[in-house]
N, C-alpha and C positions, 0 to 999 in steps of 0.2 A: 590354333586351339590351345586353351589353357588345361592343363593337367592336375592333378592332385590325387594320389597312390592311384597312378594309370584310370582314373576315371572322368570324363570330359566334364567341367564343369564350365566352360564357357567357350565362348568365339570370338576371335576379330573378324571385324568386316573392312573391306575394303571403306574409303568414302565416297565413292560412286562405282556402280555397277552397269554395262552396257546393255541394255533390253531393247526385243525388237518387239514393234507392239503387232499386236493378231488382231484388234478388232478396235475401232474407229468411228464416231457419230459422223455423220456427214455434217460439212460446217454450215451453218444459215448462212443463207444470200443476205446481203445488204448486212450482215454483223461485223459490221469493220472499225466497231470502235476499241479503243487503247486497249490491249491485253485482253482482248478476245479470246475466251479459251473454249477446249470442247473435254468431254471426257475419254478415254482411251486408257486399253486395257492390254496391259504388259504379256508376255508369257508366264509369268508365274501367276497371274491369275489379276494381280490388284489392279486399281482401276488409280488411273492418275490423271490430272488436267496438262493437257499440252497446248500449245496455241492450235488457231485453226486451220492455219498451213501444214501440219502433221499431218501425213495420212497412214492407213493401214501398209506393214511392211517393213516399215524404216524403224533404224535404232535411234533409240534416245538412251540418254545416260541419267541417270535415276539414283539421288541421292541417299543411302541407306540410314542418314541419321533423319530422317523427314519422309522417306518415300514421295519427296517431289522433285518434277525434273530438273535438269541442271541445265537454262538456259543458255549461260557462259558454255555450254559444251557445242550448241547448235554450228552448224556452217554458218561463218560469220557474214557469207555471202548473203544467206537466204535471210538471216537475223537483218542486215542490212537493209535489203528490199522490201523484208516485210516493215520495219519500221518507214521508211520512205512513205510507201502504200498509205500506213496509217494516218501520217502527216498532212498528205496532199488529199489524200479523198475525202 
């Protein structure tokens, strides 16, 4: 927090924060093209696009200069398969 004669006048934020999301569109059948995304909705309330492999429950890391997610954060595993997936089908 930044100060000024003991009165808060501002904040740092981290550059990414970890959110587990609480509610999740189910993804369309057969939407399996490039960067498919769906909407999903953080604990703090805001509503962010994740891909369609996200479902309710799981943390995503949620960039606080953009409020969108930080791919580069996903399991590189699941990041992996799902591009694979996209490739071949």
């Amino acid at each position: 927090m930044q100060f000024h004669n003991s009165d808060i006048v501002g904040i740092i934020l981290p550059d990414k924060i970890s959110f587990k999301i609480t509610s999740t569109e189910q993804a369309v059948k057969g939407n399996t093209s490039y960067g498919a995304m769906k909407d999903a909705v953080i604990e703090t309330g805001l509503t962010v696009k994740v891909p369609i492999f996200i479902s309710e429950g799981e943390e995503i890391i949620v960039s606080t200069e953009d409020g969108k997610i930080c791919i580069k954060s996903l399991n590189t595993k699941i990041l992996f398969l799902y591009m694979f997936i996209l490739i071949f089908i």
